[in-house]
C-alpha positions as CSV (number, residue, x, y, z in Angstrom):
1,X,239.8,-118.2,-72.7
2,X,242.4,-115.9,-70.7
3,X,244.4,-118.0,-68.2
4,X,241.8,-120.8,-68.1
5,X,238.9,-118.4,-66.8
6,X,235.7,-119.9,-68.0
7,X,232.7,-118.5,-65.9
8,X,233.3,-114.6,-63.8
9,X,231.2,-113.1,-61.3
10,X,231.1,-109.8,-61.2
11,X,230.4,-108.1,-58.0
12,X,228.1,-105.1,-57.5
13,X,230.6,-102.5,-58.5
14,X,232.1,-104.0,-61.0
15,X,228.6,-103.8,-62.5
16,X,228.5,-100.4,-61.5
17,X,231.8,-99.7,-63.3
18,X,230.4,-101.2,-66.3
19,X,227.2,-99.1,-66.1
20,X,228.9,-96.2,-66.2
21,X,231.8,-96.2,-68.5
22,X,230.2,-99.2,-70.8
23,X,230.4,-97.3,-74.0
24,X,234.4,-97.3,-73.6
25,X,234.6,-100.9,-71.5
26,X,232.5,-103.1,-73.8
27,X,232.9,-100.9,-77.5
28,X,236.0,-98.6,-77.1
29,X,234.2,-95.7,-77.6
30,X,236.9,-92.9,-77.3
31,X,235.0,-90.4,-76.5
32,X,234.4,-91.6,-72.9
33,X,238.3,-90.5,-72.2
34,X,237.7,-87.1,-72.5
35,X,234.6,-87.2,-70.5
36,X,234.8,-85.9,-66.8
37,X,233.6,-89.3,-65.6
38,X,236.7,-90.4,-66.8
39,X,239.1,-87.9,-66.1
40,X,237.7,-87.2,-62.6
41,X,238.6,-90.9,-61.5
42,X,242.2,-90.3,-61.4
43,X,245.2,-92.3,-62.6
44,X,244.5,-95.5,-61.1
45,X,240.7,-95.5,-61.7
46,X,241.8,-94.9,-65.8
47,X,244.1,-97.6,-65.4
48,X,241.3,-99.8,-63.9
49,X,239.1,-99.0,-66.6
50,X,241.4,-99.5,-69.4
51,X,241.7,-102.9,-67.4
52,X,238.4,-103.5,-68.0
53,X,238.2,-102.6,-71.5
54,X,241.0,-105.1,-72.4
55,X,239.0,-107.7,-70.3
56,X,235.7,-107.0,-72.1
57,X,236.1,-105.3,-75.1
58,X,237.4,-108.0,-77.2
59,X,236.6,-108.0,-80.5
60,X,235.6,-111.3,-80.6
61,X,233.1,-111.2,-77.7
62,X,233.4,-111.6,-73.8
63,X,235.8,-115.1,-74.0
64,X,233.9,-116.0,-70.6
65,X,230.6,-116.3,-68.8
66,X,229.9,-113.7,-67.0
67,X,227.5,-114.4,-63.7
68,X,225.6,-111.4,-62.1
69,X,223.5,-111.9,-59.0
70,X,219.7,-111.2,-58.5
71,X,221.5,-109.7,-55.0
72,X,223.2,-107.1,-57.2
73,X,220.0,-105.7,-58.4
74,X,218.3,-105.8,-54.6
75,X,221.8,-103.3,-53.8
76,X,220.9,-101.2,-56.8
77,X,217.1,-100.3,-55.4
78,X,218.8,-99.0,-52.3
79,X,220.5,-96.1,-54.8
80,X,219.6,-92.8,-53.2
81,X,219.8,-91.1,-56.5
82,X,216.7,-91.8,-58.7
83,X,218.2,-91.2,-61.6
84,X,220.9,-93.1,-60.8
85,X,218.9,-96.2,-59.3
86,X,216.9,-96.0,-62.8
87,X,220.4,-96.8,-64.5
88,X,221.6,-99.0,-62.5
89,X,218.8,-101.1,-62.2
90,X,218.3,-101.1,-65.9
91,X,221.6,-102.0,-66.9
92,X,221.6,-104.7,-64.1
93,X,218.3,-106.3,-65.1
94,X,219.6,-106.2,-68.8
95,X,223.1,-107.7,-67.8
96,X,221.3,-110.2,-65.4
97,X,218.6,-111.2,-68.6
98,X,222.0,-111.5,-70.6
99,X,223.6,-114.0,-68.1
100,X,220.5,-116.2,-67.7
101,X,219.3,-116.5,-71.1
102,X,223.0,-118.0,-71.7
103,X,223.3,-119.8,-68.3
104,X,223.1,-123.7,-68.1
105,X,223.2,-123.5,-64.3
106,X,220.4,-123.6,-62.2
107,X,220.3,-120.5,-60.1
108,X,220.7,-121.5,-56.2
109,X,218.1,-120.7,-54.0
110,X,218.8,-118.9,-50.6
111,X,219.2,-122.1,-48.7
112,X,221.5,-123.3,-51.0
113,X,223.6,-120.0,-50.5
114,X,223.6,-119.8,-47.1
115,X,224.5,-123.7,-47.2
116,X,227.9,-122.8,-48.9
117,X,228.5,-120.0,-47.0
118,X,228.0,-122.2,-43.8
119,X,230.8,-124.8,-45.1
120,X,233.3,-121.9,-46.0
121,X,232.6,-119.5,-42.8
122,X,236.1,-119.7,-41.7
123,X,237.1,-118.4,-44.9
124,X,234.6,-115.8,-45.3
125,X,234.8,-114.5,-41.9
126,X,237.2,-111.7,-43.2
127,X,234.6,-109.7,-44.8
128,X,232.9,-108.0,-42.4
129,X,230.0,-106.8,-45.4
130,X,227.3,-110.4,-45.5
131,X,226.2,-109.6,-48.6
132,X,229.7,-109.7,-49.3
133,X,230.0,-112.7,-48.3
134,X,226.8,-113.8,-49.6
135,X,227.7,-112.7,-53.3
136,X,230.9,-115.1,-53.0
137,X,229.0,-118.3,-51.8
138,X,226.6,-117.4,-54.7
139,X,229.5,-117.3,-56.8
140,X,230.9,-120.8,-55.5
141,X,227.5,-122.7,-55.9
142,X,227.1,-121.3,-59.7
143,X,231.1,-123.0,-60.5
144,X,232.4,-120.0,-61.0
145,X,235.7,-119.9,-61.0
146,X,236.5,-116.1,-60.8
147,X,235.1,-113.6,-58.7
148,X,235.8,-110.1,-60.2
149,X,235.9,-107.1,-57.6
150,X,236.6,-103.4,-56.7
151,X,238.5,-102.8,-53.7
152,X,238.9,-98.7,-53.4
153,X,238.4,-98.1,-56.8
154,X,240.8,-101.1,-57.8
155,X,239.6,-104.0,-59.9
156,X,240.8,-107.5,-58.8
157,X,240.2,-111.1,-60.0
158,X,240.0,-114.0,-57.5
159,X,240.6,-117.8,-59.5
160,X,240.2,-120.4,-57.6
161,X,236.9,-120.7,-56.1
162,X,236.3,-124.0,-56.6
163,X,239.2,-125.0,-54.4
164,X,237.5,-123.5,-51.5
């Protein structure tokens, strides 16, 4: 496993991210970088991308668990877009079914969340979003020890949540 990464969450728009450009993140489909999606995102949104790709399109399979939220999916349904919301909430469901069905962990219940996001408030308090911050105590109380994120179109990882 990369740099001792053993379970990931990914937030809402990395999901997103992965919805949308999944047949060049997860299978290197080519094509994709000619697409306008692609080109449209600019230099550092390829390079973001092509992060992703490296980090999921191993030939050997995702070297990690990856941990979506039932909260993702309850962002999705607020999609304007029908079409769109239709995508995204298919892909999410799918990706969500994937985690589960693999998942040793119970998942925690809304008490338990807000519980964890109650011990860690001084270290939350930064995010001024609460499902933000909701997401990450989820993230806590399922071990994960990675929270992957998009900041501005930027993709960052964040080890270490068990410390908190």
């Amino acid at each position: 496993m990369p740099c001792g990464i053993h379970r990931v969450f990914l937030d809402t728009n990395v999901v997103q991210a992965l919805e949308w450009l999944g047949a060049f993140i997860w299978y290197g489909d080519s094509s994709v970088l000619e697409s306008r999606k692609f080109r449209d995102g600019g230099e550092q949104s390829q390079a973001d991308f092509l992060a992703l790709r490296n980090l999921f399109g191993s030939p050997r399979g995702v070297p990690f668990e990856v941990v979506v939220s039932q909260r993702t999916l309850t962002e999705f349904q607020a999609t304007p877009q029908p079409d769109r919301r239709f995508a995204l909430l298919t892909y999410g469901q799918d990706l969500y079914d994937w985690h589960v069905e693999a998942d040793d962990h119970p998942q925690p219940t809304d008490g338990e969340v807000a519980l964890a996001l109650g011990l860690r408030q001084s270290h939350l308090s930064a995010l001024p979003d609460e499902l933000d911050r909701e997401l990450i105590g989820e993230a806590v109380m399922r071990d994960c020890d990675t929270f992957l994120l998009s900041i501005g179109k930027r993709f960052f990882g964040t080890k270490g949540l068990s410390a908190w």
